[in-house]
C-alpha positions as CSV (number, residue, x, y, z in Angstrom):
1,X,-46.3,-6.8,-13.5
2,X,-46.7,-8.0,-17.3
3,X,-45.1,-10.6,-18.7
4,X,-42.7,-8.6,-20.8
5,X,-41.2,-6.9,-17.7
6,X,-40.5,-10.0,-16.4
7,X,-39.1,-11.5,-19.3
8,X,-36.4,-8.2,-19.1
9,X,-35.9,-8.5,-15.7
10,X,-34.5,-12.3,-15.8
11,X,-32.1,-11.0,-18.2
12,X,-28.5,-10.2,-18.1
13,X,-27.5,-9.1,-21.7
14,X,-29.7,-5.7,-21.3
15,X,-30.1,-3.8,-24.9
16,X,-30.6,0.1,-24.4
17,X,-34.1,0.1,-24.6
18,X,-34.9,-2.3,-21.9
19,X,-32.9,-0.9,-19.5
20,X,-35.0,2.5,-20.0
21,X,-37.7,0.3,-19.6
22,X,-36.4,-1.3,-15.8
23,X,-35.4,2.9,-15.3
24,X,-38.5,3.6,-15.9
25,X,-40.4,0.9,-13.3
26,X,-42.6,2.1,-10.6
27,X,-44.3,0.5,-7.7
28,X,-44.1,-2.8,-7.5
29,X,-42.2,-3.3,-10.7
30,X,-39.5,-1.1,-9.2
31,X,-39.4,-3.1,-5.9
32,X,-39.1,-6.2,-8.7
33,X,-35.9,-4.8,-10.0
34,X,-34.0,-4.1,-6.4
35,X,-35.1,-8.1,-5.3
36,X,-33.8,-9.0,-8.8
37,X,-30.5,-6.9,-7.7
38,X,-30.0,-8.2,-4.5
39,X,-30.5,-11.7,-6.0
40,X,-28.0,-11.6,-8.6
41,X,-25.5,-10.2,-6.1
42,X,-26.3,-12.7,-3.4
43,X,-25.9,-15.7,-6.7
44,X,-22.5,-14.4,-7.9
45,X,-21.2,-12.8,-4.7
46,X,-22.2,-13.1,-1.2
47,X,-23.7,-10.9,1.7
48,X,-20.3,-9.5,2.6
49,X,-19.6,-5.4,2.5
50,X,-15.8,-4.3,2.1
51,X,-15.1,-1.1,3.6
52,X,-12.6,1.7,2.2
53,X,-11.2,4.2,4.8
54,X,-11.7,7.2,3.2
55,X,-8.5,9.8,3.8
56,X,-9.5,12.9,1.8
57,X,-6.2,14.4,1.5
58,X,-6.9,18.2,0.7
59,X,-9.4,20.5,-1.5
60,X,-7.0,22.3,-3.8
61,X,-8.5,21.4,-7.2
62,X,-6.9,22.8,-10.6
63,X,-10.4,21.9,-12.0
64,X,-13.3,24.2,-12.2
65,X,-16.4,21.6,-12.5
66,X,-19.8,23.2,-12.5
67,X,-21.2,21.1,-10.1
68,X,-18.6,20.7,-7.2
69,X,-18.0,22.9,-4.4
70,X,-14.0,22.4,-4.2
71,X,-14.2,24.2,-8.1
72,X,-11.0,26.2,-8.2
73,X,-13.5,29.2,-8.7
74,X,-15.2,28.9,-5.7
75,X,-14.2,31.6,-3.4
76,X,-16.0,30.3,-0.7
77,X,-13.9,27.4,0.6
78,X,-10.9,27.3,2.7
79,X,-8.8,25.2,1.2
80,X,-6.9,22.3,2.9
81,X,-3.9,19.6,2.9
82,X,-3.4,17.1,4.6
83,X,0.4,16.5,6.6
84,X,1.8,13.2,6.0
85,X,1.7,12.1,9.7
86,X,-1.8,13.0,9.4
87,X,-2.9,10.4,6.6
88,X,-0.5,7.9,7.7
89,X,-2.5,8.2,11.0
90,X,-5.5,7.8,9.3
91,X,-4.2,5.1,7.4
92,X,-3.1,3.1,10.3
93,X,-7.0,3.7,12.6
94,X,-8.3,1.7,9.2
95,X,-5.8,-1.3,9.9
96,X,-6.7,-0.8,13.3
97,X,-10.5,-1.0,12.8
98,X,-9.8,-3.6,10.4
99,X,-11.2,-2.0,7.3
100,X,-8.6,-3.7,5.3
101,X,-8.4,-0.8,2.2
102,X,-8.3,2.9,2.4
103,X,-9.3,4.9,-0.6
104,X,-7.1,9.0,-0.7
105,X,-9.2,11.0,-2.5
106,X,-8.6,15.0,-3.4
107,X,-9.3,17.5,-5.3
108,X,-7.1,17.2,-8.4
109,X,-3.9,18.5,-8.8
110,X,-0.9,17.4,-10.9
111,X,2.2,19.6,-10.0
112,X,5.2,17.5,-9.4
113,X,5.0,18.2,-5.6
114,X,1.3,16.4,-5.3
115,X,2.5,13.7,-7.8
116,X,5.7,13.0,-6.0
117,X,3.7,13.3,-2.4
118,X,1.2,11.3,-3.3
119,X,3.7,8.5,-4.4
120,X,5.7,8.9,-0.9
121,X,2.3,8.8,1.0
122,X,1.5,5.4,-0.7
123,X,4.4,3.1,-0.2
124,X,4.2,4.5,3.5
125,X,0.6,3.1,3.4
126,X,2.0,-0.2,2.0
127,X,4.9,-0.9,5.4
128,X,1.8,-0.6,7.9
129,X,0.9,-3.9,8.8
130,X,3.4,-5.4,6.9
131,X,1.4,-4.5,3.8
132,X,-1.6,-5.7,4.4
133,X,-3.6,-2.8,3.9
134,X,-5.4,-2.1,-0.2
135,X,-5.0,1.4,-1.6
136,X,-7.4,2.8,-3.7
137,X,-6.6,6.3,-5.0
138,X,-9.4,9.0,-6.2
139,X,-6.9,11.7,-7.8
140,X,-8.4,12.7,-11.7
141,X,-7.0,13.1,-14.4
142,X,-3.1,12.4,-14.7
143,X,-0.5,11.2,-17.3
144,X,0.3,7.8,-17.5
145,X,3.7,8.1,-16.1
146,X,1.9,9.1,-12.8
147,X,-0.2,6.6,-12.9
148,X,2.2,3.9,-13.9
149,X,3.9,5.4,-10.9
150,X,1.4,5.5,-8.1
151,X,0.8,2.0,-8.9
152,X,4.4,0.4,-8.7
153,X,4.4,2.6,-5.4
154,X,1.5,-0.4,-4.9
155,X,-2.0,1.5,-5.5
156,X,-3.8,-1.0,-7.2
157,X,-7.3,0.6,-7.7
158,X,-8.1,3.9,-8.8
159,X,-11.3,5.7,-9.4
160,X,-12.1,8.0,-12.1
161,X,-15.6,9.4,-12.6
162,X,-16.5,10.2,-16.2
163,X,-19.8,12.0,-14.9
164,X,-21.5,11.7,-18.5
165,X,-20.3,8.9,-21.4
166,X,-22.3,11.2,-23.4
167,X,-20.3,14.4,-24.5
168,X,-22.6,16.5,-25.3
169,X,-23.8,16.5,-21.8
170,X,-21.0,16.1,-20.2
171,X,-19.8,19.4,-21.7
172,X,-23.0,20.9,-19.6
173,X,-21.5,20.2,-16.5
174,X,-18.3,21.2,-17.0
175,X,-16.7,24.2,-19.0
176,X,-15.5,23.8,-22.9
177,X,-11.8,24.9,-22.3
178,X,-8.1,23.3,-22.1
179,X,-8.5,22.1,-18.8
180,X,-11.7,19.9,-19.3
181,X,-11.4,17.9,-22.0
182,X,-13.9,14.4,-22.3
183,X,-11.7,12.8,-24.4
184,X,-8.7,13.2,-21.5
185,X,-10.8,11.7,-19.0
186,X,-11.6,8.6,-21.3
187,X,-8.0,8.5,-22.0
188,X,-7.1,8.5,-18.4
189,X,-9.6,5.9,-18.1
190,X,-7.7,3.4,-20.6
191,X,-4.2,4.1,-19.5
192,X,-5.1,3.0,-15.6
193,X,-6.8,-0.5,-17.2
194,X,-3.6,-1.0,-19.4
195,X,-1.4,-0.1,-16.4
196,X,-3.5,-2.9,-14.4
197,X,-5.2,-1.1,-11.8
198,X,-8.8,-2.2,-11.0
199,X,-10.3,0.5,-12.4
200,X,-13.6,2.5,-11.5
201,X,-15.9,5.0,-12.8
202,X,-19.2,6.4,-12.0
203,X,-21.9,9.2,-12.7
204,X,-24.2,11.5,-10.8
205,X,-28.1,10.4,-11.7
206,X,-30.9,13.5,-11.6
207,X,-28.5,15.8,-13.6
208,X,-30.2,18.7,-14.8
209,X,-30.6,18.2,-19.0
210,X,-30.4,13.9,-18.6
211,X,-32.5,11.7,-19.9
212,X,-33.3,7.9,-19.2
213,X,-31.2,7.3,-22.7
214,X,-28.4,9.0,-21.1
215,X,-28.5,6.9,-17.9
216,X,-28.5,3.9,-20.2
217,X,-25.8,4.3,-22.1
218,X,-23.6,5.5,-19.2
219,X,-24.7,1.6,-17.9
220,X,-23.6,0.5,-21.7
221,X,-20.4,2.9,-21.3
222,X,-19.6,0.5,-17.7
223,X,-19.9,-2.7,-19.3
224,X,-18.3,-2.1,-22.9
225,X,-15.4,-0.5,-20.5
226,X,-15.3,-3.4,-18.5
227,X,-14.6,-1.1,-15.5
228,X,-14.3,-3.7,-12.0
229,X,-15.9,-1.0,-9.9
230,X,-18.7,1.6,-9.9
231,X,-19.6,4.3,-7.9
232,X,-23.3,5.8,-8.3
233,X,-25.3,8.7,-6.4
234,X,-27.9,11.1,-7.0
235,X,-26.8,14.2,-7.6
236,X,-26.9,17.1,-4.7
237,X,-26.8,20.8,-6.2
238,X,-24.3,22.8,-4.6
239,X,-25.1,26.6,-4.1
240,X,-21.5,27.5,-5.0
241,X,-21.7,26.2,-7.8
242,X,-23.0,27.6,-11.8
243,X,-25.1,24.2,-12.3
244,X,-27.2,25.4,-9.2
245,X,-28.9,28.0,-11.0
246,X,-30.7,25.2,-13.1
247,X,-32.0,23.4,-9.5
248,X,-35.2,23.8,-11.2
249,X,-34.8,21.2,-13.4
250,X,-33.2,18.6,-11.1
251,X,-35.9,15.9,-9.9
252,X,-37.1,15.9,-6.2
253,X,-34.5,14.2,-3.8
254,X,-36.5,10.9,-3.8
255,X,-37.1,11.1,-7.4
256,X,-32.9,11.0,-7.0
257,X,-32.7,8.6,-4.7
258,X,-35.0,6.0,-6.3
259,X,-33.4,6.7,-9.9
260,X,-30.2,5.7,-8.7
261,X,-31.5,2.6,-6.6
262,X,-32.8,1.5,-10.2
263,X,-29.6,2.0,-11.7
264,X,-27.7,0.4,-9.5
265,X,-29.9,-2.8,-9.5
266,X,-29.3,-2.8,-13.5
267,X,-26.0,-2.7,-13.1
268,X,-25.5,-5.5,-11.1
269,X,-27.9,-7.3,-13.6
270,X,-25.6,-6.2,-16.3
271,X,-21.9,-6.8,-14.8
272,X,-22.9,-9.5,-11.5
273,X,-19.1,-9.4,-9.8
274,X,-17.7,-5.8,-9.9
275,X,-17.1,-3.8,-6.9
276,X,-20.2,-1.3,-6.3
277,X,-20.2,1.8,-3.9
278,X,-23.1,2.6,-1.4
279,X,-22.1,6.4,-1.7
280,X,-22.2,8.7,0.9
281,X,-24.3,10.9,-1.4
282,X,-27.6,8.4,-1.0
283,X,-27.0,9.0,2.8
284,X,-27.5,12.7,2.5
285,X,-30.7,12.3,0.6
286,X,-31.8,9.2,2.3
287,X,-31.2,8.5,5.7
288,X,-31.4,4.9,5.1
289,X,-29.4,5.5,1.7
290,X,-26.6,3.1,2.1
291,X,-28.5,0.5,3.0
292,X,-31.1,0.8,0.3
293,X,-27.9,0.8,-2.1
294,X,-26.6,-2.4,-0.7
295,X,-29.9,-4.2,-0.4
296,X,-30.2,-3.1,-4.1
297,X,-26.9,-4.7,-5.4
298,X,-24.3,-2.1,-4.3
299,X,-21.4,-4.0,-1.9
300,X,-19.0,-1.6,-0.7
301,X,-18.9,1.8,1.8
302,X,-16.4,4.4,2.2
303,X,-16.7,5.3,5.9
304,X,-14.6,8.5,6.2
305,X,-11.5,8.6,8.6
306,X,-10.6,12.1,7.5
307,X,-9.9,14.5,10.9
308,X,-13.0,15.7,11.4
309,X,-11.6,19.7,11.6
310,X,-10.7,19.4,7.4
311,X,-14.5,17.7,6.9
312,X,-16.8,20.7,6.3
313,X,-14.2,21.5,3.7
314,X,-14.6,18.5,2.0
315,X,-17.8,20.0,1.1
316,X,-18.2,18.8,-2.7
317,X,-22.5,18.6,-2.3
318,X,-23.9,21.0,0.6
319,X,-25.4,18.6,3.9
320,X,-22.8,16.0,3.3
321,X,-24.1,12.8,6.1
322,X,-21.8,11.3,8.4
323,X,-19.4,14.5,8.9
324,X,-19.7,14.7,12.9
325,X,-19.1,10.6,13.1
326,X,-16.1,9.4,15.0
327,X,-14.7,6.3,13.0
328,X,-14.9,3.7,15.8
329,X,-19.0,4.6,16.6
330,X,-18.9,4.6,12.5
331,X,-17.9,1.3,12.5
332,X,-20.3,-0.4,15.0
333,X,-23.1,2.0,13.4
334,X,-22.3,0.3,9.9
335,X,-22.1,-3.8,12.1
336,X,-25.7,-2.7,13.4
337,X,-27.0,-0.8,10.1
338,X,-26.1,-3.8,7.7
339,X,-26.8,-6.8,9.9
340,X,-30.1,-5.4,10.1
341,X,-30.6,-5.9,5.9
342,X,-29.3,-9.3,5.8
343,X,-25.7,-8.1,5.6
344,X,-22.2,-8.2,7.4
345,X,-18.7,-6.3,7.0
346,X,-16.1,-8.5,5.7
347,X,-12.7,-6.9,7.7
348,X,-9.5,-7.4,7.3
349,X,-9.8,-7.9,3.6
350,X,-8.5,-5.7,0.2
351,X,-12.2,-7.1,-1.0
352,X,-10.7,-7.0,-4.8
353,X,-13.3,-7.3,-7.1
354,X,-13.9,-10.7,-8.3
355,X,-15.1,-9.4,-11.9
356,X,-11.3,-8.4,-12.3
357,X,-9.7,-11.3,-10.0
358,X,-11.4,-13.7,-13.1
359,X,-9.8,-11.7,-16.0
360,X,-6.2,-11.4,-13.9
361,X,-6.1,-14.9,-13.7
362,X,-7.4,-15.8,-17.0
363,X,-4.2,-14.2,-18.5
């Protein structure tokens, strides 16, 4: 390693060339940048993961993404919802287990039924064990009333992907019409952090047309946004999906996998005490994915409590890992998994992130 690449790696203020330049490391300057991750984790955080018990409600999606396989185009799926008794069950194995947070994802929908649903489902959350469990809610795009809803109902985190801060491309993954609109999502973006949820974003990396400049201002995009959590995977071409036709032109899996190791280690160079997901989606490429992702700076897994009959429909990205696991082997998989890199799950905790903890309490 040079001298130069050092000097950039002990940085924290990152300018949009020298992050290409830590994107772009190889070798041994690449296994620089994930110890430099780990280590500004480990200085401004600790070795603890929080889990989120992840309930994902149903597959009905209003949106027609070109990359996902619950698109509302995609013949293909058989499309679910969830029963209230059945996420509530859910909801009460993760205070069981001790996971401490649960995280209701879906496809998106925004009919009063799901928005009204949705609000009954979470102050049900909030009476099990006397509300001690955090909710975290993965629902897209939605008006700020909704929002402002969900959240008195006692969400208090939400994540919202933007996929691509750069329009142009982001308009390549999804169509041009009056149901996907980038300048929505960024606006759904800023009305959940003036509402006060911890918000969180995220993009897929190995995206067929991105470059290293797009990777680094989607980094930029995180930290001028101030988001308090992050979720980052490679992405997996769907064969359901339009985008698949362009495979081609997606990098190899470890190409993918390493890409988004690197970004991830940025990240935590760039914003030290936000929440960071290991997703599930560096498991299916990697079988040792999480795990890199935490060792490189990432602190928190979404282990999936959904019944496992409605999984394979949960099929966003084909070979999703994990789908046959039965949450309590899950959970002693993950003790084992992560004591084994140095790390331990913290249960029984909301594991806020401390990034937005600071600015809550510096009001």
């Amino acid at each position: 390693m040079d001298i130069a690449f050092e000097d950039i790696l002990r940085k924290q203020d990152l300018d949009r060339d020298e992050i290409q330049v830590l994107l772009a490391a190889e070798g041994d300057r690449m296994q620089a940048l994930l110890r430099r991750g780990l280590e500004v984790k480990l200085s401004h955080l600790d070795n603890c993961v929080h889990l989120r018990g992840l309930i994902e409600y149903g597959n009905v999606c209003e949106k027609d993404c070109l990359y996902c396989g619950l698109r509302s185009g995609n013949g293909r799926v058989e499309r679910y919802r969830l029963s209230d008794e059945e996420v509530l069950s859910c909801a009460r194995l993760a205070y069981e287990l001790g996971y401490g947070s649960v995280a209701l994802q879906s496809g998106e929908r925004s009919d009063p039924e799901f928005i009204a649903t949705i609000e009954r489902l979470v102050r049900e959350i909030k009476k099990i064990g006397g509300g001690s469990l955090g909710v975290t809610l993965s629902l897209g795009e939605q008006s700020e009333d909704t929002y402002r809803r969900w959240f008195e109902a006692g969400a208090h985190r939400y994540l919202l992907r933007i996929e691509s801060s750069t329009e142009e491309l982001y308009y390549k993954i999804h169509p041009r019409n009056e149901k996907h609109s980038f300048r929505k999502r960024l606006g759904c973006l800023e009305s959940l952090m003036r509402i006060g949820y911890q918000t969180g974003t995220g993009v897929m990396v190995g995206l067929p047309f991105q470059t290293p400049g797009h990777l680094a201002d989607d980094l930029l995009f995180f930290k001028r946004m101030d988001v308090a959590m992050v979720g980052l995977g490679p992405y997996i071409p769907h064969p359901d999906t339009p985008l698949y036709r362009l495979r081609d032109l997606v990098p190899p899996a470890e190409k993918r996998m390493d890409l988004t190791l690197k970004m991830i280690a940025v990240l935590r160079i760039l914003m030290p005490e936000i929440n960071m997901v290991a997703a599930t989606a560096n498991q299916t490429v990697d079988p040792q994915g999480r795990e890199k992702a935490i060792a490189a700076g990432a602190n928190v897994i979404m282990p999936n409590l959904t019944p496992g009959e409605y999984r394979e429909s949960y099929f966003i990205y084909p070979d999703k890992a994990c789908v046959k696991d039965q949450p309590d082997q899950c959970k002693s998989c993950l003790d084992i998994r992560l004591a084994a890199i140095g790390h331990k799950i913290l249960y029984n905790a909301w594991g806020d992130s401390l990034a937005f903890t600071k600015k809550k309490d510096a009001r």
